[in-house]
DOLO-25344 format. One record per residue: x, y, z of N, C-alpha, C in turn; residue in one letter. Coordinates in nm, 2 decimals, padded with zeros to 4 digits, m for minus. Atoms other than C-alpha are relative to their C-alpha. Example, Ala and Ser with C-alpha at 12.3 -4.5 7.8 and 13.67 -1.06 7.14 Angstrom:
REM residues 2
<r n_c1="00.09" n_c2="m00.12" n_c3="00.00" ca_c1="01.23" ca_c2="m00.45" ca_c3="00.78" c_c1="00.09" c_c2="00.12" c_c3="00.00" r="a"/>
<r n_c1="m00.09" n_c2="m00.11" n_c3="00.00" ca_c1="01.37" ca_c2="m00.11" ca_c3="00.71" c_c1="m00.08" c_c2="00.11" c_c3="00.08" r="s"/>
REM end
This chain:
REM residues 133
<r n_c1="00.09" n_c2="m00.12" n_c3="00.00" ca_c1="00.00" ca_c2="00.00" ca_c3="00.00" c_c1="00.09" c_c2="00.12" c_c3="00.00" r="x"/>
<r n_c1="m00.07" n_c2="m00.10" n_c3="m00.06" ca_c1="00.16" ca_c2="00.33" ca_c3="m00.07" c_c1="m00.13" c_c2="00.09" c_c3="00.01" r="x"/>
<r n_c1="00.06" n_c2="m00.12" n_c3="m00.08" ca_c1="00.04" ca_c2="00.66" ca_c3="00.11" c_c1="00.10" c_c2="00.12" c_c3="m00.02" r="x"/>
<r n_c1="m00.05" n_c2="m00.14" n_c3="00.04" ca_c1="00.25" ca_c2="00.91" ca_c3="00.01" c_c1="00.09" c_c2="m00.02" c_c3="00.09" r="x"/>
<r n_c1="m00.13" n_c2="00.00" n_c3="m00.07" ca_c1="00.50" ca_c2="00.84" ca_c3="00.30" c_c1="00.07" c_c2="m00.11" c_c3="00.00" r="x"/>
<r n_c1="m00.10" n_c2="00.14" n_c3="m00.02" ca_c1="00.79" ca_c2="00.67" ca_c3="00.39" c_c1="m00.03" c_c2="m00.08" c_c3="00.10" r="x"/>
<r n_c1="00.04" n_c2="00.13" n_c3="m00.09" ca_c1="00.71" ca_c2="00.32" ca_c3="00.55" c_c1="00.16" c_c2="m00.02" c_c3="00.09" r="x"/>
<r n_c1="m00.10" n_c2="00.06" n_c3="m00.12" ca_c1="00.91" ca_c2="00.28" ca_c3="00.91" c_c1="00.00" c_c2="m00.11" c_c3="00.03" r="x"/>
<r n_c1="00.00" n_c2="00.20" n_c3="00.04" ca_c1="01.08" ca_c2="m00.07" ca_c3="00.90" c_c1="m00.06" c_c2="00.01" c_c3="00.19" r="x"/>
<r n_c1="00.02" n_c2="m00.01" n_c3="m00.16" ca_c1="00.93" ca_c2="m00.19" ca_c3="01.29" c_c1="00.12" c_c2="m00.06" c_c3="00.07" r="x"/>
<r n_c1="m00.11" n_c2="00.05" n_c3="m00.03" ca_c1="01.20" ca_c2="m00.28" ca_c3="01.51" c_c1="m00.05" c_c2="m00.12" c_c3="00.14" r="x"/>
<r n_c1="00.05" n_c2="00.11" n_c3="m00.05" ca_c1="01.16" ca_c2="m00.61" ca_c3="01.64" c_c1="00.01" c_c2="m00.02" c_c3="00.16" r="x"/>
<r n_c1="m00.10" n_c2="m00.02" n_c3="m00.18" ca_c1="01.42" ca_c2="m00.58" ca_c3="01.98" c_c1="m00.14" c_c2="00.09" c_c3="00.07" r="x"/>
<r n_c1="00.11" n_c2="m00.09" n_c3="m00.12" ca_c1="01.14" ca_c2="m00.28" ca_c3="02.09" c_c1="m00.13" c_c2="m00.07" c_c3="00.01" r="x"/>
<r n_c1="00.14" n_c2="00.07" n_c3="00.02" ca_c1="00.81" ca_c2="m00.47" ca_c3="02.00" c_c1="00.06" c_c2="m00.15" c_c3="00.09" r="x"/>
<r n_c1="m00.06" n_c2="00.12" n_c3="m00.08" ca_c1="00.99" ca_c2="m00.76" ca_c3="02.19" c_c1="m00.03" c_c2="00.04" c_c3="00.18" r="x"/>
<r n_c1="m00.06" n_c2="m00.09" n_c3="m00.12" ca_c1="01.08" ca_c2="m00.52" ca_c3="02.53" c_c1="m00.14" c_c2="00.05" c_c3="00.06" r="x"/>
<r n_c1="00.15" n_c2="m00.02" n_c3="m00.04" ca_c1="00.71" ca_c2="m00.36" ca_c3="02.49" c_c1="m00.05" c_c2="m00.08" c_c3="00.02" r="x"/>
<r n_c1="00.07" n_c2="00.12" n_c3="00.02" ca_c1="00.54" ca_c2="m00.67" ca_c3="02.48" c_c1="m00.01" c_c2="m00.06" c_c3="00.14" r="x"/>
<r n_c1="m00.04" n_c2="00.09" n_c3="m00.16" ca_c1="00.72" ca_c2="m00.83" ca_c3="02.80" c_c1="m00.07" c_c2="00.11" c_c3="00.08" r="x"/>
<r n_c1="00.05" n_c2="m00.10" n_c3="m00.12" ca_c1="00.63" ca_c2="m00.47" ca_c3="02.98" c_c1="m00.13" c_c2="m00.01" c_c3="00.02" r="x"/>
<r n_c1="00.17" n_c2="m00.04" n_c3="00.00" ca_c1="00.24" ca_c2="m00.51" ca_c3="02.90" c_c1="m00.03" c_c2="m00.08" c_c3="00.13" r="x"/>
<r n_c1="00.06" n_c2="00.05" n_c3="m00.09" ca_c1="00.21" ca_c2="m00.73" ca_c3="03.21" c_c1="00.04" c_c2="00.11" c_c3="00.13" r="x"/>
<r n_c1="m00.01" n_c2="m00.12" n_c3="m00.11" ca_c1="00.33" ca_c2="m00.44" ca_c3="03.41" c_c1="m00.04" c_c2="00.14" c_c3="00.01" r="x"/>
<r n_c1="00.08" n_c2="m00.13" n_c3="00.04" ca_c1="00.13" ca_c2="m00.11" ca_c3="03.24" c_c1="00.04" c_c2="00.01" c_c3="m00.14" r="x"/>
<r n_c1="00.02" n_c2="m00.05" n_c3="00.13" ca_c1="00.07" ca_c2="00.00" ca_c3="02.91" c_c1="00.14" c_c2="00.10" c_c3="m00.02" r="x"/>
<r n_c1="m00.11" n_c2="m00.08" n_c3="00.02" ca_c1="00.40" ca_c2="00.16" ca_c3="02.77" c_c1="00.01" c_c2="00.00" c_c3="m00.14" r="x"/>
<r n_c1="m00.03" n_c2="m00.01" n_c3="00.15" ca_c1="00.45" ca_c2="00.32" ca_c3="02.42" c_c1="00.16" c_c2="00.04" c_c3="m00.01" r="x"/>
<r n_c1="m00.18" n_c2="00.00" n_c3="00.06" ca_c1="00.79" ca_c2="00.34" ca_c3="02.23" c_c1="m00.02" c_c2="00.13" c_c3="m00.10" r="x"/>
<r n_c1="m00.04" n_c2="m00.17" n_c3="00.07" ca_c1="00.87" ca_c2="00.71" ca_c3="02.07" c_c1="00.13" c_c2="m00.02" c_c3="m00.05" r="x"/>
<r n_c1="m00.12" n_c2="00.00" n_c3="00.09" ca_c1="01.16" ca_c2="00.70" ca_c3="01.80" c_c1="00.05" c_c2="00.16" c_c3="00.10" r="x"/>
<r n_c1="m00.10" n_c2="m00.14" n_c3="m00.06" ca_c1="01.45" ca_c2="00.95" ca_c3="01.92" c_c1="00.17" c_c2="00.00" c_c3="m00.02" r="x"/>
<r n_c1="m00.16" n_c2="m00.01" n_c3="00.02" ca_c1="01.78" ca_c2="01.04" ca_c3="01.83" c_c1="00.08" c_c2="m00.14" c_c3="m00.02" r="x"/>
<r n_c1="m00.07" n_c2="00.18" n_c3="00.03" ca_c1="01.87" ca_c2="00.68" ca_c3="01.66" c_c1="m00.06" c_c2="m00.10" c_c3="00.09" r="x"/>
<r n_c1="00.04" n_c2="00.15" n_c3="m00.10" ca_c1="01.68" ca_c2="00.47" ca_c3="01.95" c_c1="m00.15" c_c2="00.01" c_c3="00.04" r="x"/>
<r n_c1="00.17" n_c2="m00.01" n_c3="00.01" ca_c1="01.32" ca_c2="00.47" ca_c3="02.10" c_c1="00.05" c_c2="00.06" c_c3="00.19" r="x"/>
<r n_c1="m00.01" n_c2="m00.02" n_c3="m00.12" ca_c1="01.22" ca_c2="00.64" ca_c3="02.42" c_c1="m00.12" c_c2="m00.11" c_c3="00.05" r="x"/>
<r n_c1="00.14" n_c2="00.13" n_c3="m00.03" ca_c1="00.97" ca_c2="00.40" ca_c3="02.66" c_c1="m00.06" c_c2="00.05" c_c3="00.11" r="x"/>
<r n_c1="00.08" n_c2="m00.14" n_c3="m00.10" ca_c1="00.69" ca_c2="00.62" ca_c3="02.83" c_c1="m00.09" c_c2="m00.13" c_c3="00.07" r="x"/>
<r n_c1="00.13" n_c2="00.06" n_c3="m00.09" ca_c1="00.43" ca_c2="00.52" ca_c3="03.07" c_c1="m00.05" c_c2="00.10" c_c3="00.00" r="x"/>
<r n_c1="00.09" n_c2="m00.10" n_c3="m00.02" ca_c1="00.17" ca_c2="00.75" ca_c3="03.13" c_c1="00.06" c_c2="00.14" c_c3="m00.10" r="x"/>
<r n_c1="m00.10" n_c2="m00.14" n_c3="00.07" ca_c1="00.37" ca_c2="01.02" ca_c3="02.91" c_c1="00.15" c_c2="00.00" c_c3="00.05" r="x"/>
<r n_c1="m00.18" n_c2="00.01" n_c3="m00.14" ca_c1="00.70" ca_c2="00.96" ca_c3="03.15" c_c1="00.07" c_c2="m00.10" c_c3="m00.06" r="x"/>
<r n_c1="m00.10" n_c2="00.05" n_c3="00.04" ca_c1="00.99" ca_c2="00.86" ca_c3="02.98" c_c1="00.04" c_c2="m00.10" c_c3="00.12" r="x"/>
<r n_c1="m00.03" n_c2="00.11" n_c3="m00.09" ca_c1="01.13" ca_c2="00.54" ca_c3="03.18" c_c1="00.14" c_c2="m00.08" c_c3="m00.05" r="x"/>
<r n_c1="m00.10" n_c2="00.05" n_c3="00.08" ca_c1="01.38" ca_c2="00.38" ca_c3="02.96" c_c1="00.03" c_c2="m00.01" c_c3="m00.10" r="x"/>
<r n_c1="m00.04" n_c2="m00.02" n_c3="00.14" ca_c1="01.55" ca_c2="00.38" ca_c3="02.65" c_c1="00.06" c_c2="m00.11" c_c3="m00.08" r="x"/>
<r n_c1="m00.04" n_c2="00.10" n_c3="00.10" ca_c1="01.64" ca_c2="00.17" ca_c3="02.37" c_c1="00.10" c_c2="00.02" c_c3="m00.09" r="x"/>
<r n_c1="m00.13" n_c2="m00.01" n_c3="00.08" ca_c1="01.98" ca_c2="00.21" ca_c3="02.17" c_c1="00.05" c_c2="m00.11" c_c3="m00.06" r="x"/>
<r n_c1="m00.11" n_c2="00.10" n_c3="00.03" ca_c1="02.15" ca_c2="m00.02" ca_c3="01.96" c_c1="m00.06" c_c2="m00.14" c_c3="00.04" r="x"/>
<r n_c1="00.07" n_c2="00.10" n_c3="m00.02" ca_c1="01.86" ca_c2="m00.30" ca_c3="02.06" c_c1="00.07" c_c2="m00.07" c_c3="00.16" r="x"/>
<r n_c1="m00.01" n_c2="00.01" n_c3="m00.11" ca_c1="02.02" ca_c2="m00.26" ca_c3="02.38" c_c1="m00.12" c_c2="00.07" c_c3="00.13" r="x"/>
<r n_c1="00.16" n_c2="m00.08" n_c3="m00.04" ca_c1="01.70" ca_c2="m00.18" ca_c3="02.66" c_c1="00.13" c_c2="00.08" c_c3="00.13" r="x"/>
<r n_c1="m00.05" n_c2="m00.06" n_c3="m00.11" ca_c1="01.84" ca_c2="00.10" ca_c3="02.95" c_c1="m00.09" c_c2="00.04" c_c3="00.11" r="x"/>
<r n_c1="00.08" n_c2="m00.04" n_c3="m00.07" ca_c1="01.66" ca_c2="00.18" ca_c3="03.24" c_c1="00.03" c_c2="00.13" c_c3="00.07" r="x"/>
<r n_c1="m00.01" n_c2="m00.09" n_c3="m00.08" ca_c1="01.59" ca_c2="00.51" ca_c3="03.46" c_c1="00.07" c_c2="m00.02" c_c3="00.09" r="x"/>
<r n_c1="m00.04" n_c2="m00.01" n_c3="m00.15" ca_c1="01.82" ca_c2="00.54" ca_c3="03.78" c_c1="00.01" c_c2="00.13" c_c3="00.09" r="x"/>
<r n_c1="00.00" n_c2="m00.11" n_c3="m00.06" ca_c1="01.85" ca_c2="00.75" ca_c3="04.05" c_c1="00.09" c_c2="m00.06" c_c3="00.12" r="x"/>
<r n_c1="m00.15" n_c2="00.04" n_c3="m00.11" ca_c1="02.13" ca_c2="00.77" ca_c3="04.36" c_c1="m00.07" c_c2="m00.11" c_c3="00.09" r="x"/>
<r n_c1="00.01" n_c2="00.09" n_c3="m00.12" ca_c1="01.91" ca_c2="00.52" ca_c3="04.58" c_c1="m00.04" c_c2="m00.12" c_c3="m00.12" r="x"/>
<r n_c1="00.01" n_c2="00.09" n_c3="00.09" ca_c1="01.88" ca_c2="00.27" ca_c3="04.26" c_c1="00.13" c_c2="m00.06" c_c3="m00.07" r="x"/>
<r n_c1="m00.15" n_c2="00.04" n_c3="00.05" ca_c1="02.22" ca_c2="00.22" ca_c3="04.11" c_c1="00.01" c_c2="m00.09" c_c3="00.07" r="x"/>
<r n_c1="m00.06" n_c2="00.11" n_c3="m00.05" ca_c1="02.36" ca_c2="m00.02" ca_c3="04.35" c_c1="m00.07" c_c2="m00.11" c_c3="m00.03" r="x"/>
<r n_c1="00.05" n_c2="00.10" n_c3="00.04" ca_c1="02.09" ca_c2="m00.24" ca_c3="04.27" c_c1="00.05" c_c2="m00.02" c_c3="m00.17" r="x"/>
<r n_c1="m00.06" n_c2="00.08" n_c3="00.15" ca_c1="02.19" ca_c2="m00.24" ca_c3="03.89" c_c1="00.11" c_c2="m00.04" c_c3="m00.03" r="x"/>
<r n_c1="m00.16" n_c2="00.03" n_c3="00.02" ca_c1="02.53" ca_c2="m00.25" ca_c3="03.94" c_c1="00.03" c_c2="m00.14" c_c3="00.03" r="x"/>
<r n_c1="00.02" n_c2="00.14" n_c3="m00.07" ca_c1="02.46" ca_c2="m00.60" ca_c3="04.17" c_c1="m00.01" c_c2="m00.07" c_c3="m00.09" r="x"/>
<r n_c1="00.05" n_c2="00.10" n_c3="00.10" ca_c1="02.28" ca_c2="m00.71" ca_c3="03.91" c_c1="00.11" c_c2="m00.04" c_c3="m00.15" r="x"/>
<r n_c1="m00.10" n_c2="00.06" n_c3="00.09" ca_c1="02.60" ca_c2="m00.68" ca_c3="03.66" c_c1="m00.05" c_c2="00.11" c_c3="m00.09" r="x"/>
<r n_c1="00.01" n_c2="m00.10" n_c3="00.10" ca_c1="02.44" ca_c2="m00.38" ca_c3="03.47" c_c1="00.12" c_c2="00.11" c_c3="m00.03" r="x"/>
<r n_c1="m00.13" n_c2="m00.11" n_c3="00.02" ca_c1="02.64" ca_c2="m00.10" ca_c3="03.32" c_c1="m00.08" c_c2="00.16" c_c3="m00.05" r="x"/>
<r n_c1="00.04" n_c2="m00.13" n_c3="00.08" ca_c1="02.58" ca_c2="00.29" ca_c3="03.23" c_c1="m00.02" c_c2="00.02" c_c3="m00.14" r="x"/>
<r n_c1="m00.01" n_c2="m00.03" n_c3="00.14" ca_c1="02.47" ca_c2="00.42" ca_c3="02.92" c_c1="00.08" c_c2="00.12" c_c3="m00.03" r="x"/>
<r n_c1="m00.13" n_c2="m00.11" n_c3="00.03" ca_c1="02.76" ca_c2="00.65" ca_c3="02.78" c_c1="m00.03" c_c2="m00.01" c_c3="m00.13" r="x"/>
<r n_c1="00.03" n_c2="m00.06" n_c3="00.13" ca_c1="02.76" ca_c2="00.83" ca_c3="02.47" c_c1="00.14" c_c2="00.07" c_c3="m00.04" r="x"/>
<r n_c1="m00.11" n_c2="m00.07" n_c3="00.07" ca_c1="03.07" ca_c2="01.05" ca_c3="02.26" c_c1="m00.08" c_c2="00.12" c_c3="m00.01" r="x"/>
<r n_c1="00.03" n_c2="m00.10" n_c3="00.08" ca_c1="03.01" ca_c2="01.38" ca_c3="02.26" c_c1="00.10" c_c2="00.06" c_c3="m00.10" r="x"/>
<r n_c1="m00.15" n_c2="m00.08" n_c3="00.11" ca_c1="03.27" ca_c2="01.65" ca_c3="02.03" c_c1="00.08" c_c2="m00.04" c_c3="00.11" r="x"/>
<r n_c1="m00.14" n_c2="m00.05" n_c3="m00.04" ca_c1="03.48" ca_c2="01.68" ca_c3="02.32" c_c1="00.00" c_c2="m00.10" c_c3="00.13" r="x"/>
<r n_c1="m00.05" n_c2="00.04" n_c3="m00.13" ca_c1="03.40" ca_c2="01.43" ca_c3="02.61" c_c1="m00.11" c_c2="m00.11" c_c3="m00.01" r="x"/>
<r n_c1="00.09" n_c2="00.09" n_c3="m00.04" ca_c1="03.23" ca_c2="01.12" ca_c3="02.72" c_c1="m00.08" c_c2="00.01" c_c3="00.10" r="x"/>
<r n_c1="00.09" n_c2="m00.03" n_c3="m00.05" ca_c1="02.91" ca_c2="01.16" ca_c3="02.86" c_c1="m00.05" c_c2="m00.10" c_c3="00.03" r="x"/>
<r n_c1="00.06" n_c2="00.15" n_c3="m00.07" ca_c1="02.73" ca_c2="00.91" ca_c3="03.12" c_c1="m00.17" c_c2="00.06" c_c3="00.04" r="x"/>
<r n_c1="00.14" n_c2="m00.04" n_c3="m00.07" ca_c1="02.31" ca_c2="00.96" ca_c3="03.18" c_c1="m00.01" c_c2="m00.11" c_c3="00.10" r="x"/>
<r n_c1="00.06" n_c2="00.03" n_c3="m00.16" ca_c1="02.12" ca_c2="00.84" ca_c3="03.45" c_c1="m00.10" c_c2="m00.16" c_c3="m00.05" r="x"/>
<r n_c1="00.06" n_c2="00.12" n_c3="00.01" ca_c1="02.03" ca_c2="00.51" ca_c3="03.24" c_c1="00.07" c_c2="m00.12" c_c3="00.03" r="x"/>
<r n_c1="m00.02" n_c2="00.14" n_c3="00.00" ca_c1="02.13" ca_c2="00.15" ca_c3="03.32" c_c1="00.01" c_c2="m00.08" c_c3="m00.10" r="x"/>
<r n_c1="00.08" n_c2="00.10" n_c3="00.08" ca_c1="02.14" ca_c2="m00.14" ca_c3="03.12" c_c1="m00.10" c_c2="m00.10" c_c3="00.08" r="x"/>
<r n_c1="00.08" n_c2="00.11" n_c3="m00.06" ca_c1="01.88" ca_c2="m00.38" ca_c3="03.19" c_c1="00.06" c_c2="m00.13" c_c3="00.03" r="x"/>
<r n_c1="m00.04" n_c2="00.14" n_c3="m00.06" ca_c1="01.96" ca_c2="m00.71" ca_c3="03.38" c_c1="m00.06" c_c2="m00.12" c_c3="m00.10" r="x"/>
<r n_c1="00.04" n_c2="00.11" n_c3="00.12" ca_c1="01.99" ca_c2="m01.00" ca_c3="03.14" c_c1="m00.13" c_c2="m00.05" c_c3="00.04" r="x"/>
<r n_c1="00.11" n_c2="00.08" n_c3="m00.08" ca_c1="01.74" ca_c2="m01.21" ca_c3="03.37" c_c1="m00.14" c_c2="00.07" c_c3="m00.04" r="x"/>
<r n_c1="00.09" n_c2="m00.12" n_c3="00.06" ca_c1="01.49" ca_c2="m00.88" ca_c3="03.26" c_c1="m00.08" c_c2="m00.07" c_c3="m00.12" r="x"/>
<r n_c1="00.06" n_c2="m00.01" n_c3="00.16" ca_c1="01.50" ca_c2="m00.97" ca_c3="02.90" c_c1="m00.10" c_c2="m00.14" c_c3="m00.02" r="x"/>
<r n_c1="00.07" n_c2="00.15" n_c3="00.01" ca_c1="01.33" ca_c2="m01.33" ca_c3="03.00" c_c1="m00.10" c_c2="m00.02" c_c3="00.04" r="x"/>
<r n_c1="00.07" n_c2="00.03" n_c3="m00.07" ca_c1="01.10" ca_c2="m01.30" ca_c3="03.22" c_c1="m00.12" c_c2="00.13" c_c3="00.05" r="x"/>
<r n_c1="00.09" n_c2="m00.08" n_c3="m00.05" ca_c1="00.76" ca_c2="m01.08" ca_c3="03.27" c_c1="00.01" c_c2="00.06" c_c3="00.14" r="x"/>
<r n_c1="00.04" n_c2="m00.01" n_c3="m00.09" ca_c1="00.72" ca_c2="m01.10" ca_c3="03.59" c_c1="00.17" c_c2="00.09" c_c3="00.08" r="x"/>
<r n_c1="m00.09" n_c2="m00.06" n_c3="m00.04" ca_c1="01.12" ca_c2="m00.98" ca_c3="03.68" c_c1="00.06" c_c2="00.12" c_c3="m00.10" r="x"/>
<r n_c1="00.02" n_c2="m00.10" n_c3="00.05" ca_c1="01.06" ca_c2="m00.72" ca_c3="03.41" c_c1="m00.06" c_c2="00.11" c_c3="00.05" r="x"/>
<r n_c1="00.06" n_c2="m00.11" n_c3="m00.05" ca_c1="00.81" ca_c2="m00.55" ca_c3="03.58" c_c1="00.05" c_c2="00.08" c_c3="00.11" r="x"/>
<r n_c1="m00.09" n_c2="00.00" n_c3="m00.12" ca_c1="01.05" ca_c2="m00.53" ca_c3="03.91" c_c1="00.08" c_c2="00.09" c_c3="m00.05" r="x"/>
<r n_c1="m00.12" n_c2="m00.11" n_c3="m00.01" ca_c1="01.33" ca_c2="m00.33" ca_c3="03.72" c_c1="m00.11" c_c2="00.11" c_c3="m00.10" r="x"/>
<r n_c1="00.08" n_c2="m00.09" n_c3="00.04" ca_c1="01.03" ca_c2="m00.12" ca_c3="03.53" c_c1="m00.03" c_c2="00.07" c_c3="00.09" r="x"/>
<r n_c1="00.09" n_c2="m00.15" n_c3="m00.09" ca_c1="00.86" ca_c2="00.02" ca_c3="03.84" c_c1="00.14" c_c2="m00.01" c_c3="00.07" r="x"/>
<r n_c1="m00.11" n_c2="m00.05" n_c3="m00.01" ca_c1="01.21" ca_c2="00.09" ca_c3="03.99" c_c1="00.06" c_c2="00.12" c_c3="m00.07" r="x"/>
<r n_c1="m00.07" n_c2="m00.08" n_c3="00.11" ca_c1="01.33" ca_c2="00.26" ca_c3="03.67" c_c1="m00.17" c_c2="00.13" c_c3="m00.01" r="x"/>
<r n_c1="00.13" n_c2="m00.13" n_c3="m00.05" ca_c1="00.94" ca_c2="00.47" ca_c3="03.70" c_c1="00.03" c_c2="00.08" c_c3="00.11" r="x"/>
<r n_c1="m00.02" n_c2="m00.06" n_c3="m00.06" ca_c1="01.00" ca_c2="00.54" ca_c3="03.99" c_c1="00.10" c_c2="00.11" c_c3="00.04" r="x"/>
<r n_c1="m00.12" n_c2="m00.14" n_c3="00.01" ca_c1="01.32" ca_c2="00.75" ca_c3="03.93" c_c1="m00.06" c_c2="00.10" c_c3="m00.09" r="x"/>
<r n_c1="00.07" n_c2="m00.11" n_c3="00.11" ca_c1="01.15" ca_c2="00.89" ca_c3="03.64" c_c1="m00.06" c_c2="00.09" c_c3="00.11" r="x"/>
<r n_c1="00.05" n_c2="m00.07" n_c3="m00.14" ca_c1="00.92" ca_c2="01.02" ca_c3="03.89" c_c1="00.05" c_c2="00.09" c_c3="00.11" r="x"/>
<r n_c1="m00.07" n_c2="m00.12" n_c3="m00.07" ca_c1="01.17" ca_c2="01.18" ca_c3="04.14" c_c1="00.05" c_c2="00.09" c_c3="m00.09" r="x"/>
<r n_c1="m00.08" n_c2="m00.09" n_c3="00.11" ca_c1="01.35" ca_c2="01.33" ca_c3="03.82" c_c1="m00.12" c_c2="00.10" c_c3="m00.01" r="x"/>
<r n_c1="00.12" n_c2="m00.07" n_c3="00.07" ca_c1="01.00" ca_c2="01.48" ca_c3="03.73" c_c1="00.00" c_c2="00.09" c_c3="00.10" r="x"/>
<r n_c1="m00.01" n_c2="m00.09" n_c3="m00.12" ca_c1="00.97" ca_c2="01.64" ca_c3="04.06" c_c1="00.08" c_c2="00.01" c_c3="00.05" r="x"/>
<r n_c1="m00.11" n_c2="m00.11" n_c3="00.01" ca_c1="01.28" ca_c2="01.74" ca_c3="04.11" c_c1="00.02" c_c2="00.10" c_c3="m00.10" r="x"/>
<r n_c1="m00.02" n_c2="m00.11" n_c3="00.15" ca_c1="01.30" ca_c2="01.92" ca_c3="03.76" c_c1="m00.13" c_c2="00.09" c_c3="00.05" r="x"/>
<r n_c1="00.08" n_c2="m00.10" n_c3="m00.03" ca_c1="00.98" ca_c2="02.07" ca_c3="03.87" c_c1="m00.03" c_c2="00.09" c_c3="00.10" r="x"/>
<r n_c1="m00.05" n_c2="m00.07" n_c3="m00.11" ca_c1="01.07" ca_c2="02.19" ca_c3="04.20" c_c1="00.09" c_c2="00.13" c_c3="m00.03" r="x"/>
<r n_c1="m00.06" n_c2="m00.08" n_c3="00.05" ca_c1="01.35" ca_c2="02.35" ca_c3="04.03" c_c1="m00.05" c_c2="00.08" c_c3="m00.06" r="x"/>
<r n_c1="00.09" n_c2="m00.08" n_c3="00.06" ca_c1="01.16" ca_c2="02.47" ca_c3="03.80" c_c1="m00.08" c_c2="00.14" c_c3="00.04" r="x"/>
<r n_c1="00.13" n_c2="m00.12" n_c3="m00.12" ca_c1="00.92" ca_c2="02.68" ca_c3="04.02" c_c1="00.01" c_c2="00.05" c_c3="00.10" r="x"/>
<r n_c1="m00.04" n_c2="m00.07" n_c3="m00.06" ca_c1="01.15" ca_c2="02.80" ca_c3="04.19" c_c1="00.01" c_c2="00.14" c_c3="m00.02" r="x"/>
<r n_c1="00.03" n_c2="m00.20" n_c3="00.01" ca_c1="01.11" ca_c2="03.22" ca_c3="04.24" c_c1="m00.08" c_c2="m00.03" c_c3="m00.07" r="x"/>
<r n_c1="00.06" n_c2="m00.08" n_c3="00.07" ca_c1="00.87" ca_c2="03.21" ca_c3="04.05" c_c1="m00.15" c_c2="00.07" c_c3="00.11" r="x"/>
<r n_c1="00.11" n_c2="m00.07" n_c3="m00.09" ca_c1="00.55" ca_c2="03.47" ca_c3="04.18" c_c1="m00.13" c_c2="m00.09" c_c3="m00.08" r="x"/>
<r n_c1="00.13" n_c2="00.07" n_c3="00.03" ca_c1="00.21" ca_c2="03.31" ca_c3="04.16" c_c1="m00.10" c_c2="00.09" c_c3="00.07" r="x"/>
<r n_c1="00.14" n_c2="m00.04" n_c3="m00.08" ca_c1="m00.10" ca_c2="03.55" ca_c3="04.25" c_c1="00.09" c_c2="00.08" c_c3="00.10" r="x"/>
<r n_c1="m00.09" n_c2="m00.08" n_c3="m00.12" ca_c1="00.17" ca_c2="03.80" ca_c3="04.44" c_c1="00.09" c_c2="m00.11" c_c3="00.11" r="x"/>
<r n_c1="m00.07" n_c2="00.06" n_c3="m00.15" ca_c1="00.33" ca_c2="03.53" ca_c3="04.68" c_c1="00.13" c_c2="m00.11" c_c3="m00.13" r="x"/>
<r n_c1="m00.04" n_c2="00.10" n_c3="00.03" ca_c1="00.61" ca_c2="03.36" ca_c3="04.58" c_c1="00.01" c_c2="m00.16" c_c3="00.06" r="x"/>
<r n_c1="00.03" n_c2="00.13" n_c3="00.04" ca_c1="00.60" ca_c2="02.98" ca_c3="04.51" c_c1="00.09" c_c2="m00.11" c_c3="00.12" r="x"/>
REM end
């Protein structure tokens, strides 16, 4: 069938990764900068690169991925190597529903502080109705 656009090949690794997560909430995949982002409710949670899956962390979560034998996602930038706040996922993850859903709400739940922390910051000074906020 054409439509006038270009047909996106689907990528199997994500429809794999979503699939396993549906026993733990409805999660869509958003293409981004070469990989997919993986939302819940609109809330970014983890990312997909290279058909590698990463998860959200935060400073009281790491140790657990590290245990588990995970590693940081690092990138090149022009001038330096850059590390985010994602994980890889725990092999054991990629098998099993039920120990999927375990490093999902984990990896939410950072999202979550990140969200409200960014929005704390956020709304900081600002005036609302004469009183600051």
């Amino acid at each position: 069938m054409k439509s006038g656009f270009l047909e996106v090949p689907r990528n199997e690794f994500v429809d794999y990764v979503v699939e396993l997560m549906a026993g733990w909430a409805a999660v869509a995949a958003r293409k981004m900068f070469g990989g997919h982002g993986l939302y819940r409710e609109g809330l970014m949670f983890a990312l997909i690169v290279a058909d590698e899956l990463y998860f959200k962390t935060y400073a009281e979560n790491v140790a657990q991925f590290e245990r588990a034998g995970s590693h940081p996602f690092v990138y090149q930038s022009r001038d330096r190597t850059m590390q985010l706040s994602y994980w890889s996922a725990p092999a054991d993850s990629l098998d099993s529903p039920p120990e999927m859903g375990g490093w999902c709400q984990s990896a939410y739940g950072a999202a979550l502080r990140a969200q409200t922390v960014h929005t704390k910051v956020a709304g900081a000074g600002k005036t609302i109705k004469g009183k600051r906020k």
